[in-house]
Structures are given as C-alpha cells and as structure tokens.
C-alpha positions in Angstrom: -20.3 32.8 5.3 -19.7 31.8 8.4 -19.2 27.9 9.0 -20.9 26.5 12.2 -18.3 25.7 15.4 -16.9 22.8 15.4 -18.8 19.7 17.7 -15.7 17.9 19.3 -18.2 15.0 20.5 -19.2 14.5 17.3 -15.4 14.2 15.8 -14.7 12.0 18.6 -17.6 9.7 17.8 -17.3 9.3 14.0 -13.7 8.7 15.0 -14.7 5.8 17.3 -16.8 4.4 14.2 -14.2 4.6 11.6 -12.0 2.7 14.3 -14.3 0.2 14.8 -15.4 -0.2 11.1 -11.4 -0.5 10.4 -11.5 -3.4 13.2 -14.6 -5.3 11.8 -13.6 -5.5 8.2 -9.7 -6.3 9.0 -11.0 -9.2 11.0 -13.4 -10.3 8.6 -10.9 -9.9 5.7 -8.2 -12.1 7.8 -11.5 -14.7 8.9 -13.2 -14.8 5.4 -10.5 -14.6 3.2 -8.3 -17.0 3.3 -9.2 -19.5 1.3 -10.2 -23.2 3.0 -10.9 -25.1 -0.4 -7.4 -25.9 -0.6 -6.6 -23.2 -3.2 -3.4 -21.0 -2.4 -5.7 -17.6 -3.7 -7.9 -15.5 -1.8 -11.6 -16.1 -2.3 -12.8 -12.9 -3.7 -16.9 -13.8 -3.7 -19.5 -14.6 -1.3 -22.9 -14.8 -0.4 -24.8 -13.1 2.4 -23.9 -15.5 4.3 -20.7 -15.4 4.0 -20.0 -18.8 1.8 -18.2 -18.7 -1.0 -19.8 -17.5 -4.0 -17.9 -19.9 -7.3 -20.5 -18.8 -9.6 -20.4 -15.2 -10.2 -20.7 -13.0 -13.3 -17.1 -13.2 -14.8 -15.0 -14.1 -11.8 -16.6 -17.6 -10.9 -13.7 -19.8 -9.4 -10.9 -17.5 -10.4 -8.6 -15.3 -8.4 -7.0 -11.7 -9.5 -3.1 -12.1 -8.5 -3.0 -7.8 -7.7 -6.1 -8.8 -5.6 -4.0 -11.1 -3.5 -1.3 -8.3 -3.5 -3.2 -5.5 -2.6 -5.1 -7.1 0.7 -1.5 -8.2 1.9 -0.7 -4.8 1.3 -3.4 -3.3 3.1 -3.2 -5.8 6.0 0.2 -4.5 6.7 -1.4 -1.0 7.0 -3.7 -1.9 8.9 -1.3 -3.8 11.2 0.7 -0.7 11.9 -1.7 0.8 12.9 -3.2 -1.2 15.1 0.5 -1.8 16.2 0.2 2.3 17.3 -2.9 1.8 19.7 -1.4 -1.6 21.4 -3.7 -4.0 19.8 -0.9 -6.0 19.0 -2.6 -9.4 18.5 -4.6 -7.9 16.0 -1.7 -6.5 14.3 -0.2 -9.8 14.8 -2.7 -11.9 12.9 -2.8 -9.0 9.8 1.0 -9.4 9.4 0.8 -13.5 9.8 -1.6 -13.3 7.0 -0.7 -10.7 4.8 2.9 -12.7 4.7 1.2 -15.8 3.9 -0.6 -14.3 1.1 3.2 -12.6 -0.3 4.7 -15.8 -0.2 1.9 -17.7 -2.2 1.7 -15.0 -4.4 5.8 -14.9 -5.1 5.4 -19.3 -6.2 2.2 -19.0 -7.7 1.6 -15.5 -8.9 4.9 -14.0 -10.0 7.1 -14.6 -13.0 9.9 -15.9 -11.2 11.7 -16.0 -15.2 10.6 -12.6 -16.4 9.7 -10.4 -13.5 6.5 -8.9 -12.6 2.9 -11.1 -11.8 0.0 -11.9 -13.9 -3.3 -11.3 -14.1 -6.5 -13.8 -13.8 -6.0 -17.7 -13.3 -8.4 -20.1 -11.7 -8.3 -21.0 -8.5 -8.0 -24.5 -9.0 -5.6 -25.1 -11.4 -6.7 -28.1 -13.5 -3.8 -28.7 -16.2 -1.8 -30.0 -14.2 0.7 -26.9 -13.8 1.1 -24.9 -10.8 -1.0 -21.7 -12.5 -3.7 -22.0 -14.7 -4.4 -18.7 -17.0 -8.2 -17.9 -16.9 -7.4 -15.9 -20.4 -3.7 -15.4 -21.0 -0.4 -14.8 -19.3 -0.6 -11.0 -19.5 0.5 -8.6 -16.8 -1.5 -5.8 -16.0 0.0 -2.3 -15.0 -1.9 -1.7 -11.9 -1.3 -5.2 -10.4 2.7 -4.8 -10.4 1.6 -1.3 -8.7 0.0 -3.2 -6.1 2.8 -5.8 -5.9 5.3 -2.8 -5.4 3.4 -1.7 -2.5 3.0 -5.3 -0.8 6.5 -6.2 -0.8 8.0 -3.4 0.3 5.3 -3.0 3.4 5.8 -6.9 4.1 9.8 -6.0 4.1 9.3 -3.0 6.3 6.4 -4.8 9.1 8.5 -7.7 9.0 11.4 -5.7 10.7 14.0 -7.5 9.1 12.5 -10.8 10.4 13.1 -14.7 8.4 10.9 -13.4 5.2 12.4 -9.4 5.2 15.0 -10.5 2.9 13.1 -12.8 0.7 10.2 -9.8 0.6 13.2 -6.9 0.0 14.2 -9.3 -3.1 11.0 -9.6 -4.7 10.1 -5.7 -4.1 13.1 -4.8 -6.5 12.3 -8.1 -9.2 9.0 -6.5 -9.5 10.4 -2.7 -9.2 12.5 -4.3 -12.1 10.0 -5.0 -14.2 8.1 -2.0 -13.9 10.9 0.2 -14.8 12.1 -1.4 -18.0 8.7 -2.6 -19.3 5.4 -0.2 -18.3 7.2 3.0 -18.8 6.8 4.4 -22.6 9.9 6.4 -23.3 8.6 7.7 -26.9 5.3 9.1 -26.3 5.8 9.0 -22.2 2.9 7.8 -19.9 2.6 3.9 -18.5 1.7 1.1 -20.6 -1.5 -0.6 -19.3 -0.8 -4.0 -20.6 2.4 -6.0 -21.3 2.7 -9.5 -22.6 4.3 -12.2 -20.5 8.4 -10.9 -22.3 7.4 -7.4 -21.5 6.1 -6.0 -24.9 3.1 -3.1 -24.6 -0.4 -4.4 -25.9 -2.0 -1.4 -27.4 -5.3 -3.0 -29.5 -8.5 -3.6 -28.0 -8.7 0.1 -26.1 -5.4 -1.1 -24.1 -4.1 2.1 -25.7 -5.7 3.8 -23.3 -3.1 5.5 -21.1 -6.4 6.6 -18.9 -9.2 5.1 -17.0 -10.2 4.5 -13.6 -7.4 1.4 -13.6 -4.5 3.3 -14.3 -5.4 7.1 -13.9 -4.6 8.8 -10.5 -5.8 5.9 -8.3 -3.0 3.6 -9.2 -0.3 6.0 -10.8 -0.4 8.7 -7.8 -0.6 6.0 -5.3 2.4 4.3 -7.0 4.5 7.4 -7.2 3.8 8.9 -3.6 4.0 5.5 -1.6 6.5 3.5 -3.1 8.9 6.6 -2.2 8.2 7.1 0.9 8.0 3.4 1.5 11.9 3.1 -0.2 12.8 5.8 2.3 11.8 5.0 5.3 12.1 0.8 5.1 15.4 0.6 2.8 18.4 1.5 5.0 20.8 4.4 3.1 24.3 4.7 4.2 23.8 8.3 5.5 20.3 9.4 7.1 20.1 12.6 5.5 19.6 10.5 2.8 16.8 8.3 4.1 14.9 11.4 5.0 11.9 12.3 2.7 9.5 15.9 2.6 6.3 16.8 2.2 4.4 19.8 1.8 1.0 21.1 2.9 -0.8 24.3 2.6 -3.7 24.8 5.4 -6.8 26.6 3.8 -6.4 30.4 5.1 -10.4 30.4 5.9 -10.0 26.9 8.0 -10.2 27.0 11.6 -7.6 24.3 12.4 -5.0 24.6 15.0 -2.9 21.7 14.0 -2.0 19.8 10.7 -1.5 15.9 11.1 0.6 15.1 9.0 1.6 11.2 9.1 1.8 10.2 5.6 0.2 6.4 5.9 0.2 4.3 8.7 4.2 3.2 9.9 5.1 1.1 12.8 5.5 2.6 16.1 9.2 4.2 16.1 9.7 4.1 12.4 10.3 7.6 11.9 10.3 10.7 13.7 10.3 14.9 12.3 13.7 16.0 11.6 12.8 19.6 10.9 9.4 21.8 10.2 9.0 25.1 8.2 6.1 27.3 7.8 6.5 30.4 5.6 10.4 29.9 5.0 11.0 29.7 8.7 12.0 26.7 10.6 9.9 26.6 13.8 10.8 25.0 17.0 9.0 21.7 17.6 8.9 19.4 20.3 6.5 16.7 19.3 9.0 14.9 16.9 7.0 11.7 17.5 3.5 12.3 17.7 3.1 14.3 14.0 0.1 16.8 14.8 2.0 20.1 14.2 0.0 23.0 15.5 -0.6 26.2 13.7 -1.4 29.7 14.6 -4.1 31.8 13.1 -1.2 33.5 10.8 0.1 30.2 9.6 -2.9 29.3 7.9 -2.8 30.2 4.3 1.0 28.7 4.5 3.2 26.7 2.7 3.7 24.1 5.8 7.0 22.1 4.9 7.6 18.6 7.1 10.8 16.9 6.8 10.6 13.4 7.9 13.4 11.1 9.2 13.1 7.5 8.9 14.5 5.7 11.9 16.3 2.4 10.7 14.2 -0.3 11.4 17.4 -2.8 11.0 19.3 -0.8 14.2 15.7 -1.0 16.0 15.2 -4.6 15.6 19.0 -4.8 17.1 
C-alpha cells in the first residue's frame, strides 16, 4: 500500500496546537496549582471553575508527595523548552515554581532520617507535627522515581545557581534510598512498597512487581532518564565520560528524510553531537547543535547510532 504524501501544512499546524496546548496547561499548572490556603502542597482537585475541590472521592484535602515531585519535574521540562524558543519569562516562572515546590517537598515530604519521600498526608496537618500521614508512613516505589527525576532536573535548570547544590544533595539521598531499598536482589525486579526503615511490603497485592504504577511507565522512564539526566547535568572529570548514546532504527518503508533525535527537552547549550553512525559508518555532520540528522533513502532500514556530548553546565554558567 501506498501511504498518502505527506501535508506539511497540516504538520505545521498540529505543531502550532501542541505548542500552544503545552503553553496553556504550563500556565494554568503554575496559576492553579500552587496552593493559596496556606498549605505547603499542591492542590490536586478542582471544580469547573477552577476552585478547589476538598471533597473528592478518596483524595479530599490530601496531597500525594510524588505528585508534588513530578509537576516540579515536569515544569523544569517544560522550562527548557520554552528556554529553546526565547520565551524566557515563561521558562522563568516554571523554574521559580518548580523550585519552590523541591524545596517544600525536601522539609515536608522527604525523610530527612531514612532517605526517600512518603506517600499520602493531608494537606493541613492537624496534629501538631509538620506532616500528617493520611494512612501510614510508607514510601511508594514510583514516587522516589519521580523524586529522582525532579531533583536532578531542578540541579541541572538551576545551572549551578543558590539551590543546585542543595537539589544535587537530595538527588543522591533519594538515589540512595532507591538503590539499597526497592531493588530485590533474590528474586530480582523493584519492590513496590517499602515501610518507613526500608523493609518490602509484599501482602495486600503489593507483591505485585507489575501494574500500571510500576510497569514500563515508571521503571523505563526511571532507567532511560535518570541516566541521561546523570550524564549530561553531573560534571565527570573527563568528557568522554559524560558523553551518553542512543540508538534508533528508521522504519525502511518510512518516507522520512531526517531523524530528530533530542532525547527530552535540555537547556539551550547543554549538549551538542560528538559523533553519528549509520550502518557502521561514521558520517560527516555539521548540525552538532540543532539534532535533526538527515537520512538518505538507503539509510532507512538502519541502525542510526547518536553519540551525545554533554556540555558542562558548571563551565557555562562561568
């Protein structure tokens, strides 16, 4: 079969809509968000109308900590890219609050004892302690994921700014964590739920080494971003071992001329392509900085192999 030609207007206009759908929800996220009842948590509910919704189903006035952590994580996404088309007032206000949100989250989410964050509390804590537990002080396996992610982003968009450190520090506590407590060495795979000290909880189905919280979604994401993240935002004593490679193979009945090949959204500068190989041979390639690699009709159908070089943000900042 034959696939119809391609409509460039109509690439160019969904692209305008995804743009603008990015823009209107990162704006409403840093509007809505933020919570104005004199909580330190996100609010996570609303109405219609964009008031705060207390009363619903099993959440009512109670805030998920890897919530917190994973819209700080994704504001600093967002951020750089907004940072790579200029709009940097917008990327501005996504770091301002995604930092905010790291910071509350590191005095009132995180185990600063034990390592690693918990799960549910209430918003308004009402025992007189700092955190309240909506249902225990367990810590869930996809949360520390997405405190992984938010801290090591914050580190990075931060460009070694006043928090970088602090952010770098609570990146490897929770990194920490991970490693010695979620990872079962006997009969291999990731615990899905710990106890407060670290020790698995396998009754009640959290057994389960499966499941849409800590299948693909959060293991993959885990894997493939926190290493690249590590490479290109940790400075190494040596480049060649900050750099980092990926592979792609181009469908030999596509009709694309070029690959893109960015693999998430980095600030402006933060890396650039040390060296690009289709087929076992290294092709000559001028666009080290803008990432859409072209291909010839014989290169479909190829392994594509991209070597990335991290640029250190620490020299850049100097």
């Amino acid at each position: 079969l034959n696939p119809p030609p391609i409509d460039r207007d109509d690439l160019a206009e969904f692209r305008t809509f995804c743009d603008e759908m990015l823009k209107e929800t990162t704006d409403l996220i840093c509007e809505k968000f933020p919570p104005k009842d004199g909580s330190v948590y996100v609010q996570e509910r609303f109405h219609e109308n964009w008031d705060p919704d207390r009363e619903w189903g099993w959440q009512r006035n109670r805030a998920i900590i890897g919530h917190n952590l994973k819209i700080a994580w994704n504001l600093c996404r967002a951020a750089n890219y907004f940072r790579s088309i200029k709009e940097d007032q917008r990327a501005k206000t996504c770091i301002d609050v995604a930092s905010e949100i790291g910071l509350k989250m590191a005095e009132f989410g995180l185990d600063p004892l034990r390592g690693g964050c918990f799960d549910a509390v209430e918003r308004t804590s009402g025992n007189g302690m700092p955190i309240e537990f909506a249902w225990g002080n367990t810590k869930d396996f996809w949360q520390q994921e997405q405190g992984v992610l938010a801290y090591l982003i914050l580190h990075g968009v931060e460009e070694h700014g006043a928090s970088s450190g602090k952010f770098l520090d609570l990146a490897r506590e929770m990194m920490a964590f991970w490693n010695l407590f979620f990872l079962d060495r006997e009969n291999q795979g990731i615990f899905f739920r710990v106890t407060e000290n670290g020790l698995p909880i396998v009754r009640d189905g959290f057994a389960d080494k499966a499941g849409h919280s800590i299948a693909g979604y959060h293991a993959f994401e885990l894997n493939f971003l926190a290493h690249i993240y590590l490479r290109t935002y940790i400075e190494r004593p040596a480049p060649i071992h900050q750099r980092f490679t990926l592979y792609f193979h181009p469908s030999s009945g596509s009709r694309a001329r070029s690959i893109n090949v960015p693999p998430d959204f980095f600030p402006p500068g933060a890396m650039s392509l040390a060296a690009v190989t289709i087929n076992g041979r290294r092709i000559e390639y001028e666009g080290r900085t803008d990432f859409q690699i072209p291909l010839s009709p014989e290169n479909l159908g190829a392994t594509v192999i991209v070597e990335f070089q991290p640029q250190s943000l620490k020299k850049k900042a100097e």
